[in-house]
N, C-alpha and C positions, 0 to 999 in steps of 0.2 A: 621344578622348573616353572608351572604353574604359576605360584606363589612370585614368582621374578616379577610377573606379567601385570599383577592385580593390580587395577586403578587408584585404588587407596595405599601411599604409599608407607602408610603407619603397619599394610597387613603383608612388606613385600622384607622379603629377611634380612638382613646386616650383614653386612659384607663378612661380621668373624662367624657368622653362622654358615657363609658361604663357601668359606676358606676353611673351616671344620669337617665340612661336608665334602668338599672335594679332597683333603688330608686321607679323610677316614674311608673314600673307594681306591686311593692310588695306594694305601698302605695295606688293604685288603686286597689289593690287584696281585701284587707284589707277596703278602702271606698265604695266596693260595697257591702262587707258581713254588716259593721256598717247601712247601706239605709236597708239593708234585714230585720235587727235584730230592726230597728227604726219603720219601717212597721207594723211586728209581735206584737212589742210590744203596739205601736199604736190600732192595730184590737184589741189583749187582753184588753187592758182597755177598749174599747165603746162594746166588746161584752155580749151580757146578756144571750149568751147559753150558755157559761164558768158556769155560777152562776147558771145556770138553770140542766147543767147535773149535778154539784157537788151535788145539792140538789136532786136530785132524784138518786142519787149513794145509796147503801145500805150498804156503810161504815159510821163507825162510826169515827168522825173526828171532830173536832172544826177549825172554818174557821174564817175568816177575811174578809172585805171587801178591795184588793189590791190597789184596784188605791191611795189611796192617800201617799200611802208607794212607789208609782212607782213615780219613778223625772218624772215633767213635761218639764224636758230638753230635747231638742230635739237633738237627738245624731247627723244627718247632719250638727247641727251648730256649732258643735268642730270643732276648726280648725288643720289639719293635715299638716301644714307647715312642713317642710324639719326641720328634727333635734327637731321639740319640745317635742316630744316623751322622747329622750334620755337626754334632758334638763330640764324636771319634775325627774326624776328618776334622775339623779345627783344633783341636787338641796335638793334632800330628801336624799339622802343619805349625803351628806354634813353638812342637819342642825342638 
């Protein structure tokens, strides 16, 4: 931010160094909540107290067994290249 400020405007950064830089914390914002959300949902499938308090709830409900309805894709391994994002989403809109 610094760097924005300097008097000399040959030592202040380019606007595609500025736009690289805010890319590469919003797409890192976004890859550590995906780790968070891969986590959770991880522990939910191998936990058996899920299945255990639902069963002892004294609601009346009909239930399912989840896991096999949860992808076993591992959301870390999508890759979040620069721009692919916005290149699914024009591609779908397109066809």
């Amino acid at each position: 931010m610094k760097e924005c400020w300097n008097s000399d405007p040959s030592k202040r950064p380019t606007i595609n160094l500025i736009v690289e830089i805010a890319f590469d914390w919003y797409t890192n914002k976004f890859s550590n909540q995906f780790k968070l959300a891969e986590s959770k949902r991880l522990e939910l499938i191998q936990s058996k107290d899920l299945i255990l308090s639902l069963a002892k709830s004294r609601a009346i409900f009909t239930s399912r067994w989840l896991a096999s309805l949860i992808s076993t894709t591992n959301l870390s391994s999508i890759n979040m290249n620069r721009g692919t994002a916005h290149k699914c989403i024009i591609r779908k809109f397109k066809s």
